[in-house]
C-alpha positions in Angstrom: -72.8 -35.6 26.4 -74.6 -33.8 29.2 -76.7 -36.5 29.9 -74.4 -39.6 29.5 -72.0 -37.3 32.1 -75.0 -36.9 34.2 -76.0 -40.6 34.6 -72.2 -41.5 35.4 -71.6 -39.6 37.6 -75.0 -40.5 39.9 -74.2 -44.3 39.0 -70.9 -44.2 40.1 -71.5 -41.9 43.5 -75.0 -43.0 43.9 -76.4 -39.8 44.4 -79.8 -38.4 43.3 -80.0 -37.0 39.9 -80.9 -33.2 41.0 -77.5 -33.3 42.8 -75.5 -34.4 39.6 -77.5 -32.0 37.7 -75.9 -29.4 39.6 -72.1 -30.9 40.2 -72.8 -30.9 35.7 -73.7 -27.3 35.7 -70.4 -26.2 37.8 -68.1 -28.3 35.2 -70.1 -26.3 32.2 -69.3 -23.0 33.6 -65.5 -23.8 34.7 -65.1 -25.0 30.9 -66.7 -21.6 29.7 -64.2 -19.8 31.1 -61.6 -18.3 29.0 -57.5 -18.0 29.7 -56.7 -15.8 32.7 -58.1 -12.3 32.5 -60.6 -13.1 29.6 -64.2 -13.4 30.4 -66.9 -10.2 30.9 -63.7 -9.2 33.4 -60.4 -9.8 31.0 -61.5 -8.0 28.2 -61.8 -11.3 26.0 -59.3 -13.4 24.7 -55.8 -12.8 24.5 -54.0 -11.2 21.9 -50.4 -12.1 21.2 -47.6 -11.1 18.4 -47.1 -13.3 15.6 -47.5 -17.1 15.9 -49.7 -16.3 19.0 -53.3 -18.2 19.1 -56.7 -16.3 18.9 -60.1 -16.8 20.7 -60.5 -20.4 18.6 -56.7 -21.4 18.7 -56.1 -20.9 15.3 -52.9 -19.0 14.6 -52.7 -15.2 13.8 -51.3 -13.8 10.5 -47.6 -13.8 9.8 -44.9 -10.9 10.5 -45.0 -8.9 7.3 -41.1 -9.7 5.7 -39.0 -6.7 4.4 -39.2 -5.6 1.0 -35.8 -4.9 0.9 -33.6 -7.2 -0.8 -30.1 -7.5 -0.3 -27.5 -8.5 -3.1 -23.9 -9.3 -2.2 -21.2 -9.6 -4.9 -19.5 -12.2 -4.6 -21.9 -14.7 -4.4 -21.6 -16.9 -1.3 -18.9 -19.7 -1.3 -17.4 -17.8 -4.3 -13.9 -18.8 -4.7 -10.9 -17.1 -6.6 -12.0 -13.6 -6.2 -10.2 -10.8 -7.7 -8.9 -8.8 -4.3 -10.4 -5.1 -6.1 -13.3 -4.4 -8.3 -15.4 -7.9 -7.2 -16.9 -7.2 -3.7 -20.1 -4.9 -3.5 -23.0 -5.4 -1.7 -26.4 -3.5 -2.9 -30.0 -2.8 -1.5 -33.3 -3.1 -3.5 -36.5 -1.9 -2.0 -34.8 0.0 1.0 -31.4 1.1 2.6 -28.8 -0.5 4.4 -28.0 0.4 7.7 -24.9 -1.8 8.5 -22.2 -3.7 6.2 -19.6 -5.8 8.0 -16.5 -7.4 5.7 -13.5 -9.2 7.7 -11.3 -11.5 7.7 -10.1 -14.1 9.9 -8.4 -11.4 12.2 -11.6 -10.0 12.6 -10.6 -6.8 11.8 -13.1 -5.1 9.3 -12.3 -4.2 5.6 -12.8 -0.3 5.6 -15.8 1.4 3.6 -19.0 2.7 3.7 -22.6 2.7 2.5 -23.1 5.4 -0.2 -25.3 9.0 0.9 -28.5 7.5 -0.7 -27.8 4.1 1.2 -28.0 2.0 -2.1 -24.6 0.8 -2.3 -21.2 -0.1 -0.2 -18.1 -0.7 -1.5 -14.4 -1.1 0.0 -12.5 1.9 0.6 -9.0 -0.1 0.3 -7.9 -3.6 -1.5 -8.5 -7.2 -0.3 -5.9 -9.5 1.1 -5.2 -12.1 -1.4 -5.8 -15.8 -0.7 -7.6 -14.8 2.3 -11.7 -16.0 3.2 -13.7 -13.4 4.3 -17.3 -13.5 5.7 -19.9 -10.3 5.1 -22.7 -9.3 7.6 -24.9 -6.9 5.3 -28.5 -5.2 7.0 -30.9 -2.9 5.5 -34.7 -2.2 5.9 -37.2 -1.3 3.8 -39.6 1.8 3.6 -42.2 0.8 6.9 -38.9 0.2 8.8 -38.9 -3.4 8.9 -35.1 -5.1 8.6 -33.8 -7.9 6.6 -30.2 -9.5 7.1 -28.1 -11.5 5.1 -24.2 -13.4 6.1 -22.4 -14.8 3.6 -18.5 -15.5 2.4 -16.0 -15.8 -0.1 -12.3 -16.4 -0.8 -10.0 -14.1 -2.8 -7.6 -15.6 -5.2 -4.2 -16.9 -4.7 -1.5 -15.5 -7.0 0.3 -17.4 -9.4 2.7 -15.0 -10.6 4.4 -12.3 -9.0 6.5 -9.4 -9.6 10.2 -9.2 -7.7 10.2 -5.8 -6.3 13.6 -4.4 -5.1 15.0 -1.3 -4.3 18.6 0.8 -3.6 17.5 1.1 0.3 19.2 -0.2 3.0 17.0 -0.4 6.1 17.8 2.0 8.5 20.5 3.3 6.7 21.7 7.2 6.6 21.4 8.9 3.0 23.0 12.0 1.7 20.1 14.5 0.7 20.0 13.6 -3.1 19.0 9.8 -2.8 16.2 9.1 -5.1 14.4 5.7 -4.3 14.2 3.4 -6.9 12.1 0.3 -6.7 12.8 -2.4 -9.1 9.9 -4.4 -10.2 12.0 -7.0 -12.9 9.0 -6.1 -15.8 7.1 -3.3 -16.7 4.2 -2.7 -14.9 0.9 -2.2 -16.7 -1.4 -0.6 -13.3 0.9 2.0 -12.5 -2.1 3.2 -10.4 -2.6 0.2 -8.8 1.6 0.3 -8.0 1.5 3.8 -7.0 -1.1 3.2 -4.4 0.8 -0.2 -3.5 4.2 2.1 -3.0 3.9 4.9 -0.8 6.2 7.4 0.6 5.7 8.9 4.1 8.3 11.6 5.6 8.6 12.8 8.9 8.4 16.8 7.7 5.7 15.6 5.4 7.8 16.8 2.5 5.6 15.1 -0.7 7.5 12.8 -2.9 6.7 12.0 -6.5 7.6 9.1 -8.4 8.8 8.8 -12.5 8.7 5.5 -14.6 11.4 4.2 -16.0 13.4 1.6 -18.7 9.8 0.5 -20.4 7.8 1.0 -16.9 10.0 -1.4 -15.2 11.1 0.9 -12.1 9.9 4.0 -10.4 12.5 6.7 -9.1 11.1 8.5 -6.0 12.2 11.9 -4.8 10.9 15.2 -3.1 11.0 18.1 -5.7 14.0 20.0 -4.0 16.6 17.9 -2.1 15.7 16.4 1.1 16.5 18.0 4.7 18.4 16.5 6.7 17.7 14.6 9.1 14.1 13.8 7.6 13.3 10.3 8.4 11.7 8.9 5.5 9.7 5.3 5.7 8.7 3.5 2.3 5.4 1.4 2.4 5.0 -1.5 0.5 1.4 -3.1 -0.1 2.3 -5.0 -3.8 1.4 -8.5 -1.9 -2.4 -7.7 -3.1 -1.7 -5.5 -6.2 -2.3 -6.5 -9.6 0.7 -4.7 -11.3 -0.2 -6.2 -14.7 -3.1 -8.7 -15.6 -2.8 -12.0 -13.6 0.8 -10.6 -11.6 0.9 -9.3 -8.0 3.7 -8.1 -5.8 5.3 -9.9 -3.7 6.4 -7.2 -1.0 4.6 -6.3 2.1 6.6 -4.4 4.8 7.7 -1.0 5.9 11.5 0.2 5.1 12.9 3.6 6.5 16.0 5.3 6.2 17.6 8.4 7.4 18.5 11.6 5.8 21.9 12.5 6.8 24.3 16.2 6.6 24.3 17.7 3.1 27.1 17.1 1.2 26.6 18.9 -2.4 29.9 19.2 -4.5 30.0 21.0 -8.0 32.7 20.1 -10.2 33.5 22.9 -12.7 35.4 21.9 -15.7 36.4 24.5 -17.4 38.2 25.8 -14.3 39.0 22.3 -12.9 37.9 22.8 -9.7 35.4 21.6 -7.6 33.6 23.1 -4.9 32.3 21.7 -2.1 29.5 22.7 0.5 28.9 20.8 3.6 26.7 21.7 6.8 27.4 25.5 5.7 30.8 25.2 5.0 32.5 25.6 1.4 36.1 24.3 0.4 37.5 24.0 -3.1 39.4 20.9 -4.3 41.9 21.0 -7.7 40.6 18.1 -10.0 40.3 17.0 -13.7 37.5 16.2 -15.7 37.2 14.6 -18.5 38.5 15.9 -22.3 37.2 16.9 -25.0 37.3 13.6 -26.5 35.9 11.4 -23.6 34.1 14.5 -21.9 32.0 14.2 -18.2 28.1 14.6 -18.4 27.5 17.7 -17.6 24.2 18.1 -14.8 23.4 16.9 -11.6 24.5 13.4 -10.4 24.3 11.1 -7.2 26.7 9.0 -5.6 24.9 5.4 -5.7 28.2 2.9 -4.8 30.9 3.4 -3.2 34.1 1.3 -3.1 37.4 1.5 -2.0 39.0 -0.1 -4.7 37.0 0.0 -8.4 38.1 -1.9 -11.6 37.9 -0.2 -14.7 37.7 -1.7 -18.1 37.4 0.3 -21.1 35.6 -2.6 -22.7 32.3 -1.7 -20.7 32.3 1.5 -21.9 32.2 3.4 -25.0 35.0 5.9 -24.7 37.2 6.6 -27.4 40.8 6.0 -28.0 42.9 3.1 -26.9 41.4 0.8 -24.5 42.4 0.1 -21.0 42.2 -1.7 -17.8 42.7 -0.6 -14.6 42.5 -0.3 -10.6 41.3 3.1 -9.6 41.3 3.7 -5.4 38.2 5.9 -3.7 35.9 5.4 -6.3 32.2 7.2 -6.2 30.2 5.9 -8.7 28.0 8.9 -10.2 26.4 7.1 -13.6 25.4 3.6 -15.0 27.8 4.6 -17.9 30.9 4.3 -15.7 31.6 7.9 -14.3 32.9 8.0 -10.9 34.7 10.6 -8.7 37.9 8.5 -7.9 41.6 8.7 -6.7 43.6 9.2 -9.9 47.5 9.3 -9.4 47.8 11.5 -12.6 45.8 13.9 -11.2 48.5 14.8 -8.7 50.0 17.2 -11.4 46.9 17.4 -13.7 44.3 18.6 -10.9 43.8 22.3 -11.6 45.0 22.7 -14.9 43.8 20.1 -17.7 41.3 17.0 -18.2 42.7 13.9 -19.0 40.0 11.5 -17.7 37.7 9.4 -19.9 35.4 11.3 -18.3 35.3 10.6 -14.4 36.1 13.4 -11.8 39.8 12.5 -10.8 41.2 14.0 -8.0 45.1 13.4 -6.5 45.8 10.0 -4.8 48.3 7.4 -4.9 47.9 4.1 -7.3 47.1 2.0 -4.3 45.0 4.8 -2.6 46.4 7.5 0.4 43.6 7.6 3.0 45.1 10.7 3.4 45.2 12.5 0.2 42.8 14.3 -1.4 40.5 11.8 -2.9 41.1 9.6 0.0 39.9 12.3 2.8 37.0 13.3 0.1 36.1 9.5 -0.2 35.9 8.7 3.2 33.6 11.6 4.3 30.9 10.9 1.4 27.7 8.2 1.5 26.0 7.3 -1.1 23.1 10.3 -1.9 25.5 12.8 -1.9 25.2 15.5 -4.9 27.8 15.8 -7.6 27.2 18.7 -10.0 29.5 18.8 -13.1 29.1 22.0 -15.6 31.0 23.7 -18.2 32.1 20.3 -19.9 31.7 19.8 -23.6 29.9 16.9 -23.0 26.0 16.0 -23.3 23.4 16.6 -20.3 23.4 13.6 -18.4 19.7 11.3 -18.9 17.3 11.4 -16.0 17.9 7.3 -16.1 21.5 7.1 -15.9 22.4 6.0 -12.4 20.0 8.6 -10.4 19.5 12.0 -12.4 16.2 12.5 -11.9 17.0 15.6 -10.3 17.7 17.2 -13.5 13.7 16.6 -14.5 11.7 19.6 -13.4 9.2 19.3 -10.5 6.8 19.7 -13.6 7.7 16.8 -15.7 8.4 14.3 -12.7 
């Protein structure tokens, strides 16, 4: 090479051969030299991170990869996932350092990676029909990190539940309402619908809730009667809530109502009397009860309808004696069974001496209803939650189901 370089060089520039000799050397030496800095003054060649070249060019050894493997459940591109119970991611060979779950608002699922950084798990319930995408990273024992992204969609309902309950929004509420939310069938997960249905109240009074007619509704209430003016706000999550295998909720919102004076009347009837305490104040009213035949339920009751006009019918009921049908003014309703404080024109001489109802509380009106008797002036200062106590009848302890008497349960038992 040397040589044949040699003679073309002095062929082609027609000098004499000691003078390419030495223009040959100078080429040799600037070929030794190695990149900048290397040489007897660099230090030698170069030494780069990985995929750098050593002193021959050949390429240095790979980054060690992490011997921590990451698992997410479920697997990416999973479809139809159950919204709790399904998502989990999980470390082998190391700890996680950072889990990320959202949805398409970006806003991240809540949880967190367990103490001995093996695990993390949701602290709360998916959104149904809803993709999310999951960011997981974890490193292994010498430090060195691994990452994984991947995504999934939850399942879209094909049955759901019909919640309802007895709450008007931002209505006002005497301080014996018990909430009662409807769910149309009985509810298998009762944890999953107690979680779905909370109760929040501005003096942070707790509320409890009791199952009834075969696990179809829950009855909420605080385990003495409410203070007024508590605000109380009802928050329903069902939309994501499997309430029995394969059936969700179909309520997501906030509803809150207003607790309003107390208004607590107890209707004695052996001495047929009721008293009545409001805001502090007591007043007694002359009334009749029911008799011995068609007796009241004795125990506490609630006032859950009120209309100005009500139409009786003996038919619905099971009373005994002859049957009837009437129009009773200023009714209260107090019971599913048909028991209502209401305007009764025969209690106008009755009140305060006998009981001649079928069992309702009657107190003196006009057939047509006086605004300004004594059922109509009661009628028109009462909303529905208001407490009606009836003792001393002959009759049976009213159940906890009919119309609202849950407050006759014990704190205990609720």
């Amino acid at each position: 090479m040397e040589s044949i370089r040699t003679r073309s060089i002095g062929a082609r520039a027609g000098r004499p051969l000691a003078a390419a000799l030495v223009l040959s050397s100078a080429l040799l030496l600037a070929t030794g030299c190695g990149p900048s800095g290397g040489g007897p003054s660099g230090g030698g060649p170069s030494s780069g991170g990985a995929g750098g070249t050593g002193a021959a060019g050949a390429p240095s050894a790979a980054a060690h990869p992490s011997a921590a493997v990451l698992d997410v459940q479920p697997g990416d591109g999973t479809q139809n996932v159950a919204p709790t119970g399904a998502l989990k991611v999980s470390v082998a060979g190391g700890k996680l350092t950072q889990v990320t779950v959202a949805g398409p608002d970006g806003k991240p699922v809540p949880g967190t990676v367990a103490s001995d950084g093996l695990t993390w798990v949701p602290s709360a319930g998916l959104a149904v029909g809803t993709a999310y995408k999951v960011d997981a990273q974890a490193v292994d024992a010498q430090g060195v990190p691994t990452a994984s992204t991947s995504g999934f969609t939850t399942l879209t309902p094909t049955k759901t539940a019909k919640l309802a309950d007895n709450i008007d929004g931002g209505g006002t509420y005497g301080v014996g309402m018990i909430i009662r939310v409807d769910f149309h069938q009985a509810v298998v997960n009762k944890a999953a619908a107690l979680q779905a249905v909370t109760v929040e109240t501005s003096d942070n009074t707790p509320v409890k809730g009791h199952w009834f007619n075969d696990d179809n509704w829950l009855d909420l209430r605080p385990e003495t009667y409410w203070k007024p003016g508590t605000k109380v706000t009802i928050h329903y999550r069902t939309k994501s809530a499997e309430l029995s295998p394969g059936v969700y909720g179909n309520v997501d919102k906030d509803e809150s109502f207003t607790i309003g004076r107390s208004k607590i009347s107890t209707a004695d009837a052996a001495t047929h009397e009721m008293t009545v305490a409001e805001n502090g104040t007591t007043r007694t009213i002359a009334m009749t009860a029911g008799t011995d035949d068609n007796p009241s339920w004795n125990g506490t009751m609630v006032v859950f309808e009120k209309d100005r006009m009500v139409h009786m019918d003996s038919a619905t009921t099971t009373i005994k004696g002859p049957a009837y049908v009437a129009d009773e003014p200023h009714g209260l309703k107090i019971t599913d069974s048909g028991s209502y404080v209401h305007g009764n024109p025969k209690a106008v001489a009755a009140a305060g001496h006998e009981n001649i109802s079928h069992g309702c509380i009657g107190l003196p009106d006009t057939p047509t209803g006086d605004d300004s008797s004594v059922a109509g002036k009661f009628w028109a200062d009462s909303m529905i939650g208001d407490v009606v106590i009836v003792q001393h009848s002959v009759g049976k302890q009213v159940a906890l189901d009919n119309g609202l008497g849950g407050w006759n349960a014990p704190w205990s038992t609720w």
